[in-house]
matplotlib code that plots the C-alpha trace (Angstrom):
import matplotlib.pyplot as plt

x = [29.6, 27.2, 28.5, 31.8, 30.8, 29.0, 31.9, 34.6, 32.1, 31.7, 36.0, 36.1, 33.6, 35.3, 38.9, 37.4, 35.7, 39.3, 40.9, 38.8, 38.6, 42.8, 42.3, 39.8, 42.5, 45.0, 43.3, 42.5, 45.9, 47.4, 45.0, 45.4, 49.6, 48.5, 46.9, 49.6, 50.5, 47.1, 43.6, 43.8, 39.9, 39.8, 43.0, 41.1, 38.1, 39.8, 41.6, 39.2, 37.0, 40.5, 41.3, 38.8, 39.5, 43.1, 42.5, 42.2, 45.3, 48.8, 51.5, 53.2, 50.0, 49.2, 52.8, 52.2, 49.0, 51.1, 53.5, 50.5, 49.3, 52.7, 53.1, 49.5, 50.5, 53.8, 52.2, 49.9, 53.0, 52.1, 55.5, 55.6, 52.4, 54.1, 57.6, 55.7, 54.2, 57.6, 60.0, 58.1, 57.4, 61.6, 62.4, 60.3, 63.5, 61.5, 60.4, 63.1, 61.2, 58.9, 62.1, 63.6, 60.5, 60.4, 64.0, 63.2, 60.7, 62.4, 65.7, 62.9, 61.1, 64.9, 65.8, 62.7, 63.2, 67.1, 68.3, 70.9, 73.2, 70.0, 69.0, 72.5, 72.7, 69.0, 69.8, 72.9, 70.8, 68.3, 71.0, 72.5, 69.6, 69.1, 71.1, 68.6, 65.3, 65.0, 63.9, 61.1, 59.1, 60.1, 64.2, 63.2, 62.0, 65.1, 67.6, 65.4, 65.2, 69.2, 69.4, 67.2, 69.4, 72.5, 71.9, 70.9, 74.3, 76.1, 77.6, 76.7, 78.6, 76.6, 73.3, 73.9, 74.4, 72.1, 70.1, 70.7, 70.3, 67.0, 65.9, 67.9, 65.8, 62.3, 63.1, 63.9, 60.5, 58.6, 56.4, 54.8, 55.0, 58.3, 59.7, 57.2, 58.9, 62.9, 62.3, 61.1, 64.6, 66.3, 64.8, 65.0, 68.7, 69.6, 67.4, 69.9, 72.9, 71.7, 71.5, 68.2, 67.6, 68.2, 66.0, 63.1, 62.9, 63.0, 60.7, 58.2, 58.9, 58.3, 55.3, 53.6, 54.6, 53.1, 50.1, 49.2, 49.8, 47.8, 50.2, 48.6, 51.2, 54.0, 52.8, 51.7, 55.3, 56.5, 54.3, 55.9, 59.3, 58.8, 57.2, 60.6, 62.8, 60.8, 61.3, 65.0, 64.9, 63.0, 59.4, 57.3, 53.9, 54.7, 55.7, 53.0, 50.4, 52.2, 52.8, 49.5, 48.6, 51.0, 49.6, 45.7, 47.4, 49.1, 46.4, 44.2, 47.0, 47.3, 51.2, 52.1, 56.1, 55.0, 52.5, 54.8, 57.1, 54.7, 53.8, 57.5, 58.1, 55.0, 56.0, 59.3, 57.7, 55.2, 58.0, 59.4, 56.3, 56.4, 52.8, 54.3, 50.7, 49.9, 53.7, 52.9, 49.7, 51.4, 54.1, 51.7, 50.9, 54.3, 55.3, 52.8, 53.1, 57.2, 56.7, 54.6, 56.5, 60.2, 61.5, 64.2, 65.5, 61.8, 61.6, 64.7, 62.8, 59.5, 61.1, 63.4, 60.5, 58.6, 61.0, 61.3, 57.8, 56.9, 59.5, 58.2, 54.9, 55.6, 55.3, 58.9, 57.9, 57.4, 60.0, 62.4, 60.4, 61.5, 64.5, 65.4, 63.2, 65.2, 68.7, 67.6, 66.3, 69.2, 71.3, 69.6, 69.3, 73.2, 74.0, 71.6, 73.1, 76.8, 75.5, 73.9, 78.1, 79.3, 76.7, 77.5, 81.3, 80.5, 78.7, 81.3, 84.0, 82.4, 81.2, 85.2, 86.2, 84.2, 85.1, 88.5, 87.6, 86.4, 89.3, 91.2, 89.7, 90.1, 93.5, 94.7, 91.8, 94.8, 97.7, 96.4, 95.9, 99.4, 100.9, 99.2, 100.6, 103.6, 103.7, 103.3, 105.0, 107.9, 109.2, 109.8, 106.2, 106.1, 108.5, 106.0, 102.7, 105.0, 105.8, 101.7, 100.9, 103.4, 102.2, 98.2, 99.5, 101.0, 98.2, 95.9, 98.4, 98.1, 94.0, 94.2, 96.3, 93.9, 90.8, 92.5, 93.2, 89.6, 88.1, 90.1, 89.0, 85.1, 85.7, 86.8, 84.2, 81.8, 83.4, 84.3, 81.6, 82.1, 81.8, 83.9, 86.0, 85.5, 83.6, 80.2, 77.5, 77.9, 81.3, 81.8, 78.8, 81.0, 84.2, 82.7, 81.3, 84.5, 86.4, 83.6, 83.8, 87.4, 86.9, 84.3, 87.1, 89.8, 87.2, 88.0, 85.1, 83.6, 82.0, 79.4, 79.5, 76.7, 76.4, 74.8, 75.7, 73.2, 71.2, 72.8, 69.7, 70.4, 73.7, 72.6, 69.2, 71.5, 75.2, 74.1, 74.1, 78.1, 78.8, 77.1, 79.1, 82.2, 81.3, 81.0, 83.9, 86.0, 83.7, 85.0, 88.6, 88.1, 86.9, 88.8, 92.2, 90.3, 90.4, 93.0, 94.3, 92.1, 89.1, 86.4, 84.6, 81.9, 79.1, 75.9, 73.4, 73.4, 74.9, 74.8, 78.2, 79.3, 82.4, 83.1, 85.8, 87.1, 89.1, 87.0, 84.5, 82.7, 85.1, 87.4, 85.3, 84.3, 88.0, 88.0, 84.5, 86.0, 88.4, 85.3, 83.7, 87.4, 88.2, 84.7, 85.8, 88.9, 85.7, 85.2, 88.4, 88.8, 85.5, 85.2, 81.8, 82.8, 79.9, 79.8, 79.4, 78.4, 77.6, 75.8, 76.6, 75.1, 77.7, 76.8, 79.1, 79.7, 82.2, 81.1, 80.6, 77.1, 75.2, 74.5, 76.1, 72.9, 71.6, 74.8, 74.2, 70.1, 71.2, 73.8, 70.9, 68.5, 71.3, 71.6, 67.8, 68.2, 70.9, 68.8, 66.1, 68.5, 68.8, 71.8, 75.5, 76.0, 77.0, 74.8, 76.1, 73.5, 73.7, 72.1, 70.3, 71.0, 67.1, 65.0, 62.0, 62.4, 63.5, 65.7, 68.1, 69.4, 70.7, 73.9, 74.4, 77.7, 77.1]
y = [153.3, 150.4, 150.0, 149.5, 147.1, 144.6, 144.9, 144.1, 140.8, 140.0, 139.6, 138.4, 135.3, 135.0, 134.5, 132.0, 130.1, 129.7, 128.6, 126.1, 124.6, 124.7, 122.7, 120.5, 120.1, 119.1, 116.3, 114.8, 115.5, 113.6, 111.0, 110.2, 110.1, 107.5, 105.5, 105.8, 101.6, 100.0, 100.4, 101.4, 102.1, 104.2, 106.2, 106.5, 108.2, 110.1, 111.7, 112.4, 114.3, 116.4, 117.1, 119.4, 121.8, 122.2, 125.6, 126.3, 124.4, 125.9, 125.2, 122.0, 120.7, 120.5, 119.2, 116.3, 115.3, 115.6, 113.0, 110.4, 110.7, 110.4, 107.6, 105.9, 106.0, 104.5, 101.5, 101.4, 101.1, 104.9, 105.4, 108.4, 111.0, 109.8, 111.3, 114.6, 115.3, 114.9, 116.5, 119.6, 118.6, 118.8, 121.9, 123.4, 124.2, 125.8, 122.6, 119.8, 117.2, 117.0, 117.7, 114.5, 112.2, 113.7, 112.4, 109.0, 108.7, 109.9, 107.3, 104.4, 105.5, 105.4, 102.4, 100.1, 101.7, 100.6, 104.2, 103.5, 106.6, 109.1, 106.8, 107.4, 111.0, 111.5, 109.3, 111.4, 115.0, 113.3, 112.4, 116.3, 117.4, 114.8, 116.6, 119.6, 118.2, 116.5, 112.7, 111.5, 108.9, 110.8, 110.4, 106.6, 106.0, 107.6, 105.5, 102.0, 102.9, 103.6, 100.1, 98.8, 100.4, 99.3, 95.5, 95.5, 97.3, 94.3, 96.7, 95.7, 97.5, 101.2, 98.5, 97.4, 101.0, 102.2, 99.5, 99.8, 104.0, 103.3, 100.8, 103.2, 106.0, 104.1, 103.2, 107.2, 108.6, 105.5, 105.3, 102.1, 102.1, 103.3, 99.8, 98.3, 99.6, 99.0, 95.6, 95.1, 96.4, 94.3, 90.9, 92.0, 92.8, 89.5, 87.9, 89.4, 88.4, 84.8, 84.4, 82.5, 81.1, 84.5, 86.0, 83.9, 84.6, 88.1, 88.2, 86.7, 89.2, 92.1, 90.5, 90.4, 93.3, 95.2, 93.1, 94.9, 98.0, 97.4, 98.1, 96.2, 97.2, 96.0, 92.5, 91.8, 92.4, 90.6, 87.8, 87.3, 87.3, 84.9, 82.5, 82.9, 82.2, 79.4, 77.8, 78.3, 76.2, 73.6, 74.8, 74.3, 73.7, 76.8, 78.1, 78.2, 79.7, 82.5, 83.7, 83.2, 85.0, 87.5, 87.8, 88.3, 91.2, 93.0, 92.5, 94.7, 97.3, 96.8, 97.5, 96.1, 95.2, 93.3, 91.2, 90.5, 88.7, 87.3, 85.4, 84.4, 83.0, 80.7, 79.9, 78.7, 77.2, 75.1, 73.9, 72.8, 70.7, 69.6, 71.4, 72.7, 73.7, 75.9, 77.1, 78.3, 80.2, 82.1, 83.0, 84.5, 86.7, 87.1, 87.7, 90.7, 92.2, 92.1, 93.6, 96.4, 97.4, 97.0, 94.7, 92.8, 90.7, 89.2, 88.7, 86.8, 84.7, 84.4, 83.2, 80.6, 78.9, 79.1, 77.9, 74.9, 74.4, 74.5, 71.9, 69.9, 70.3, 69.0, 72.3, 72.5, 75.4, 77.5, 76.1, 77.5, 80.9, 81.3, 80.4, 83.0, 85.2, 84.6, 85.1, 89.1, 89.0, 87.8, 90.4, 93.1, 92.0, 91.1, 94.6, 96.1, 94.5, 95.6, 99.0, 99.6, 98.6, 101.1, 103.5, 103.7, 103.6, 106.7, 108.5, 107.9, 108.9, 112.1, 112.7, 112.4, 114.6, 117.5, 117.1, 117.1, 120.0, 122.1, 121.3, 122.6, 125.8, 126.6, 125.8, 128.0, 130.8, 130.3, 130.5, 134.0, 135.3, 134.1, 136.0, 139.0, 139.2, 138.3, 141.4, 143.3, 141.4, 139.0, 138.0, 134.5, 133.2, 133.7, 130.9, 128.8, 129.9, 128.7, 125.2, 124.9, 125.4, 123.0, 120.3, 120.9, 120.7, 117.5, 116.4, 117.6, 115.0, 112.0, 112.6, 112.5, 109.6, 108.1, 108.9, 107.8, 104.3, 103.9, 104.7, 102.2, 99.7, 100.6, 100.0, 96.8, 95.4, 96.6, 93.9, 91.1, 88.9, 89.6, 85.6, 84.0, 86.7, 85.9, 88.1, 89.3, 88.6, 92.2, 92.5, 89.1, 89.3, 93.3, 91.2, 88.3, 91.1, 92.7, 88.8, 87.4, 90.5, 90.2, 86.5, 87.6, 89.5, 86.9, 84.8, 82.3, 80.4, 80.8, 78.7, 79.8, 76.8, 77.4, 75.5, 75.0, 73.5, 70.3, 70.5, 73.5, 74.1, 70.5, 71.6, 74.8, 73.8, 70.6, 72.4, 75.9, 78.8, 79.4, 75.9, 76.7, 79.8, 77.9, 75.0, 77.9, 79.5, 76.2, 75.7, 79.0, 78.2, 74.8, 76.7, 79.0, 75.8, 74.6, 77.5, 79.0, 82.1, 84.1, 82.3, 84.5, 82.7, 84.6, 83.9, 84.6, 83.6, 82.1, 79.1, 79.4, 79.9, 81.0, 80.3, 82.1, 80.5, 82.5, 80.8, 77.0, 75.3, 72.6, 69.7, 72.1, 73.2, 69.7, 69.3, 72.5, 70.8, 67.7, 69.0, 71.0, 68.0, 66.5, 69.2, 69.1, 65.7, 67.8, 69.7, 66.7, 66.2, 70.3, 70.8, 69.3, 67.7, 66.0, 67.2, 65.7, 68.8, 67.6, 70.3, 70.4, 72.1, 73.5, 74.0, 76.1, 77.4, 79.2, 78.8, 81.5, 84.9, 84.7, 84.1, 87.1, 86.4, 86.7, 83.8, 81.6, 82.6, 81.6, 78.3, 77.3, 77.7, 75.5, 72.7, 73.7, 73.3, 69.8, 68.5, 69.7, 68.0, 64.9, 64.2, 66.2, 65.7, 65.8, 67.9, 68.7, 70.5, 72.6, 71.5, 73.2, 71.9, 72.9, 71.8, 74.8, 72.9, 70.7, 71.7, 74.5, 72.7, 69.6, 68.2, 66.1, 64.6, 63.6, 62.0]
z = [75.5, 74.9, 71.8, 73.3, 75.2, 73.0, 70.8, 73.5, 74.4, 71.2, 70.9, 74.1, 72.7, 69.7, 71.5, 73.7, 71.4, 69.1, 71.9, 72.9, 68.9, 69.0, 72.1, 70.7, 67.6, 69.6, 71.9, 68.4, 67.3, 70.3, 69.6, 66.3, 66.8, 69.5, 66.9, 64.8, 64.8, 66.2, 64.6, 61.3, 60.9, 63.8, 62.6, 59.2, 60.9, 63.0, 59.9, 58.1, 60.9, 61.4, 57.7, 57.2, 60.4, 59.8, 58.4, 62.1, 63.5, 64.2, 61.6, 63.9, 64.4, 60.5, 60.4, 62.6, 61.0, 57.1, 58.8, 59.9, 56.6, 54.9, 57.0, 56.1, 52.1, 53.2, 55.0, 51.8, 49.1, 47.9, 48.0, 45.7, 47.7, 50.8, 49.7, 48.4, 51.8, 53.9, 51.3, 52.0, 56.1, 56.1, 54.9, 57.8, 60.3, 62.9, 63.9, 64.3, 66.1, 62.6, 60.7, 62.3, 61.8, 58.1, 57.5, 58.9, 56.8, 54.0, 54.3, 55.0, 51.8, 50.0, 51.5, 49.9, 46.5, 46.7, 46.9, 49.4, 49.1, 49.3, 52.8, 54.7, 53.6, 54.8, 57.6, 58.4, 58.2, 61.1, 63.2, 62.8, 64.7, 67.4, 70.0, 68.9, 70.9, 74.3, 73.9, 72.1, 69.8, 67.0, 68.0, 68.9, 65.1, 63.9, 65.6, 64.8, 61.0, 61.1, 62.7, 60.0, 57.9, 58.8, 59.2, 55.8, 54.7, 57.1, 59.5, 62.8, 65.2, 64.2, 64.0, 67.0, 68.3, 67.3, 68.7, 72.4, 72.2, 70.5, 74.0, 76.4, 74.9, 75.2, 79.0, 79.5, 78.2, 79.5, 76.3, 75.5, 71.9, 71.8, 74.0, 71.7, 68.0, 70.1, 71.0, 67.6, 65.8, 68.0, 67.7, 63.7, 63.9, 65.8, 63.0, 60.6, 62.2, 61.9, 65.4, 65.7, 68.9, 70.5, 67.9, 68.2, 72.1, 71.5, 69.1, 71.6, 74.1, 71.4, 70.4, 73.5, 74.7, 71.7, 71.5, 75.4, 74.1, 70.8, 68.4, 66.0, 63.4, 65.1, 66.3, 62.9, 61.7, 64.9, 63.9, 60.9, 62.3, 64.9, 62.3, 60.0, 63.3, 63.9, 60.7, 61.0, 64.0, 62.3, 64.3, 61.0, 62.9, 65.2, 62.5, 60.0, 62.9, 63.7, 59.9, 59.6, 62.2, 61.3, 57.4, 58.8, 61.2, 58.3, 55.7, 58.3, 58.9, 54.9, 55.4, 51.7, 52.6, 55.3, 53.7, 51.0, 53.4, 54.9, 51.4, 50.9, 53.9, 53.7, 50.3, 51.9, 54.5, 52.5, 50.3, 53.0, 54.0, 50.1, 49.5, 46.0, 45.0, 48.0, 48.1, 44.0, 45.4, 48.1, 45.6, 42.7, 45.2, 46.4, 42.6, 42.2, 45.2, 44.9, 41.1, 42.5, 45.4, 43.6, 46.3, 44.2, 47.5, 47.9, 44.2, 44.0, 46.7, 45.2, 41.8, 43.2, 44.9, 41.8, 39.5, 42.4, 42.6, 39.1, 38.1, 41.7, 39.5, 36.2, 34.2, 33.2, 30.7, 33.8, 35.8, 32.8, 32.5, 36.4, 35.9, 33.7, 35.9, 38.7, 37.0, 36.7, 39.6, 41.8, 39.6, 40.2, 44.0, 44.2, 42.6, 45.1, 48.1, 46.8, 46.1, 49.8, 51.1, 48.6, 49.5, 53.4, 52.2, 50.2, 52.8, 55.1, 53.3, 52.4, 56.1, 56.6, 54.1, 55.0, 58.2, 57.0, 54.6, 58.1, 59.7, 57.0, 56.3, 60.2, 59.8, 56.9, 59.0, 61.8, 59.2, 58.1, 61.5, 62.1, 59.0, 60.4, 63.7, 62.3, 60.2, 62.9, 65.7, 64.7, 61.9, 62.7, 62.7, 58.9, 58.4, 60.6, 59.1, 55.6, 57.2, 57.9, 54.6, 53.3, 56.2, 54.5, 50.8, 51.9, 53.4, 50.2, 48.2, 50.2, 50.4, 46.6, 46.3, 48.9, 47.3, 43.3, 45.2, 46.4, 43.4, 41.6, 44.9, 44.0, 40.3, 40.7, 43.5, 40.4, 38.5, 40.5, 42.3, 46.3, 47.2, 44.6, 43.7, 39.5, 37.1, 38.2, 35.7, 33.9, 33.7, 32.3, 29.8, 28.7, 28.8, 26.0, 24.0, 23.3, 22.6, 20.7, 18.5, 18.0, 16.7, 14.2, 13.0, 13.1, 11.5, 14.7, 16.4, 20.0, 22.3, 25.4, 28.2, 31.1, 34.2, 37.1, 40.4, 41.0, 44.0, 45.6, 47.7, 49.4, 50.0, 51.9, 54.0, 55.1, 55.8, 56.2, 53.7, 55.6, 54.1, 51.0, 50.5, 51.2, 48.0, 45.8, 46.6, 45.8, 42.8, 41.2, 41.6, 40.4, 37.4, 36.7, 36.7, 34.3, 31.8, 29.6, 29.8, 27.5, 28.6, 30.5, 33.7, 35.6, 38.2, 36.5, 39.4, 43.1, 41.9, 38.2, 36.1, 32.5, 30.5, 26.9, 25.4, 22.2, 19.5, 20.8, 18.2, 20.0, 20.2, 21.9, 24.5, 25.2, 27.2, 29.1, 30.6, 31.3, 33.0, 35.1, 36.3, 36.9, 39.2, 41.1, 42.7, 44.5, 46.3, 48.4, 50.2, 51.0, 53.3, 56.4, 55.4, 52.4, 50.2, 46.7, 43.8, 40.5, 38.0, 34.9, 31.5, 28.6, 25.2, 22.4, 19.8, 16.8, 14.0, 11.4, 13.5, 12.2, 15.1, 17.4, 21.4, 22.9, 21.0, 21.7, 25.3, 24.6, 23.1, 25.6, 28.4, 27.0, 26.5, 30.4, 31.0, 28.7, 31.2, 34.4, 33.0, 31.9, 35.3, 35.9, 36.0, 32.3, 29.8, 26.7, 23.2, 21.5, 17.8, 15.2, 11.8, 8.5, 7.7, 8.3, 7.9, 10.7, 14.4, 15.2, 17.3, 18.6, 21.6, 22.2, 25.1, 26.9, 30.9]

ax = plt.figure().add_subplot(projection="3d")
ax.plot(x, y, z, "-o")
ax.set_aspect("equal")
plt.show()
């Protein structure tokens, strides 16, 4: 009986004493998600004195410490451990309030690397189990990383959506943080939608009103935004204190994205003040940080200012080596900004179609039970359970015919440059391939022309990047007058252009240009602003199918560069010498 005893006090202790460490666990827990956005030292230390007793937490408490982590490596461009540890957090279905944070991370994570299709389907399996859970932070992230989302794939109305359930939500729970991270995605979104004055007074408000709460993550990003707004109202003093206040808030969170655009925009904003030096230190850092991180959009940034700079500088080399830099770069960020559109049109439509697929098997579930009945009750409902089926094979038909006609659509926005509506850089470089190949073969020459509209970036910080868009719109058409009808005409950059012109040696190029510059003075008279385009070219040709395209294509850049460096509005023909001993090439010049 003694025995007894001891033993039942001895389970009695050892019940008491677990519950007490789960309860410990969780106040750390709940702590730790508090400190989720503010000090990141404390959050650190606080981690690591939880790590170690997990062995002892409950299988949603282990969850919801994997997310802070996942989440930490996230902030810290790990993009690759964070993605291990919520992959596995969202195949745990008894959970859905993990699963749903798990997902958000997951389409965030997506969306930096450029994987837009992956982002909207994970995006889409998060929303699926929203009306699972009552309210909370963890549907509030959700709904601002699907406005974050959205904005960046230009459609507004589900942005803005998405935006107002996100601030309706935070007003329901009464949570701090969560008004905090929903004022924050809407200040952003009006950012996007260019509407600046608006923007910059919310991104005050946000700013504030997560500084009181100490979300030290989201003022710093704040910071930064307000500084940007400001200097698209022309605020460059205000502006310049609160990126800067903004970069020392992120470099503490060590939130790498962030930080990155915080360099850009000081970059921008110190070419703006003509500091070209200190603009060229903020981008090297820009540069690596863009490179590591895989943000082409920043990149495409970073490079123009150094190409800018560098030429403001005097080292032309470099301004050249980021010129070419940046041609990649703003390819690879113009394909990335079609492929997010064609991503959410993708989704969509294959959100409709299984829908539509659901629908269908219901339908043909009815059919059967029709045929059934009718077999045993009347013979009449045969014929209609025949009609339905004939109604969904029609239906099947014009689906297909749909879906045939919007593949042929997405094949050609592949090809065609969204703003000017000529050949995209790819598809015109694919379509010179196959000509200049055919005039080896004919034995016929074949002339590159590159060109480059002068001071574009005048054109855009004085009229607006609207008006900008506008100039290169005419600028194409103008172009493509100008050329015959076997003559290929592409956008290769923001405002660069190539022309390959099969069957044309040099001295028949030269007229095709002319009549380039010709048509640029039409520009003038058809916006409202009367802007003056001049343009300047770079010829090089090739009359014996020796010389490989890429170096015609070479060749005509630097004549490009020359003219730039000319002082602009010119045309110069790339000549080559038949003395190897001396320099490679020559230079002709035609003002």
């Amino acid at each position: 009986m003694k025995r007894l005893i001891v033993s039942l006090m001895l389970f009695v202790t050892s019940f008491v004493t677990i519950a007490l460490d789960n309860d410990n666990i969780e106040k750390q827990i709940t702590t730790l998600e508090s400190l989720r956005w503010k000090d990141r030292e404390d959050l650190t230390s606080l981690l690591n004195q939880i790590v170690p007793n997990l062995g002892q937490a409950s299988l949603q408490q282990r969850l919801r410490v994997n997310l802070v982590r996942a989440e930490q490596f996230a902030l810290d461009g790990d993009y690759s451990k964070s993605e291990r540890i919520v992959s596995a957090i969202a195949q745990v279905e008894r959970h859905p309030q993990q699963q749903i944070r798990a997902y958000t991370l997951l389409a965030q994570l997506a969306n930096l690397r450029g994987q837009y299709e992956e982002a909207f389907v994970l995006l889409g399996k998060g929303e699926a189990l929203i009306e699972t859970v009552p309210a909370s932070i963890e549907k509030l992230y959700l709904l601002t990383a699907a406005v974050d989302l959205f904005s960046k794939a230009r459609v507004y109305d589900e942005a803005e959506l998405r935006a107002f359930q996100a601030l309706e939500l935070a007003h329901s729970i009464n949570d701090k943080s969560a008004m905090c991270s929903a004022s924050f995605a809407i200040a952003k979104l009006n950012y996007a939608q260019q509407q600046f004055e608006k923007a910059q007074l919310l991104f005050s408000n946000q700013v504030e009103l997560c500084r009181e709460n100490g979300d030290v993550l989201y003022v710093g990003v704040g910071e930064v935004g307000l500084g940007r707004t400001l200097l698209r109202n022309g605020n460059v003093l205000a502006a310049e204190k609160s990126l800067l206040q903004g970069l020392q808030t992120l470099t503490g969170t060590r939130f790498q994205a962030g930080i990155l655009r915080a360099h850009i925009a000081l970059a921008e904003l110190k070419m703006e003040e003509k500091e070209y030096q200190f603009a060229m230190n903020e981008i090297v850092v820009a540069i690596r940080l863009g490179i590591q991180l895989g943000q082409w959009k920043e990149l495409t940034d970073a490079y123009r200012f150094a190409a800018e700079a560098s030429e403001r500088l005097g080292d032309l080399d470099d301004a050249l080596s980021y010129e070419r830099l940046l041609h990649d770069a703003t390819e690879t960020a113009l394909s990335s900004s079609r492929e997010i559109r064609l991503a959410y049109l993708k989704v969509r439509f294959n959100s409709t179609a299984e829908k539509q697929k659901i629908s269908l098997f219901k339908k043909e579930n009815e059919i059967n039970k029709l045929r059934e009945d009718a077999v045993l009750k009347h013979r009449w409902l045969v014929v209609l359970g025949l009609f339905a089926v004939v109604a969904i094979c029609g239906l099947l038909f014009v689906l297909l015919i749909r879906s045939r006609k919007e593949h042929k659509h997405y094949r050609v926005l592949s090809q065609i440059d969204a703003l000017t509506g000529i050949y995209n850089r790819r598809h015109s470089h694919e379509l010179a391939e196959i000509r200049y190949r055919e005039c080896q073969e004919a034995n016929e020459p074949f002339s590159v022309v590159m060109a480059d509209v002068d001071y574009f970036k005048q054109i855009n910080d004085t009229f607006g990047h609207a008006v900008g868009d506008d100039v290169l719109k005419l600028i194409a058409s103008q172009f493509k007058k100008a050329m015959r009808k076997r003559d290929i005409v592409g956008r290769t950059g923001g405002e660069e252009f190539s022309f390959f012109l099969p069957g044309s040696n040099e001295e028949q190029a030269k007229p095709i240009v002319s009549r380039c510059r010709e048509n640029m003075l039409a520009i003038k008279e058809m916006v409202a602003q009367e802007i003056g385009v001049t343009v300047s070219f770079g010829i090089a040709s090739c009359v014996d199918g020796q010389t490989p395209l890429e170096t015609l294509i070479r060749r005509a850049d630097e004549a490009l560069y020359a003219a730039k460096a000319a002082g602009r509005n010119r045309v110069v023909v790339y000549q080559g010498k038949s003395d190897e001993s001396k320099s490679d090439s020559q230079l002709e010049v035609m003002l």
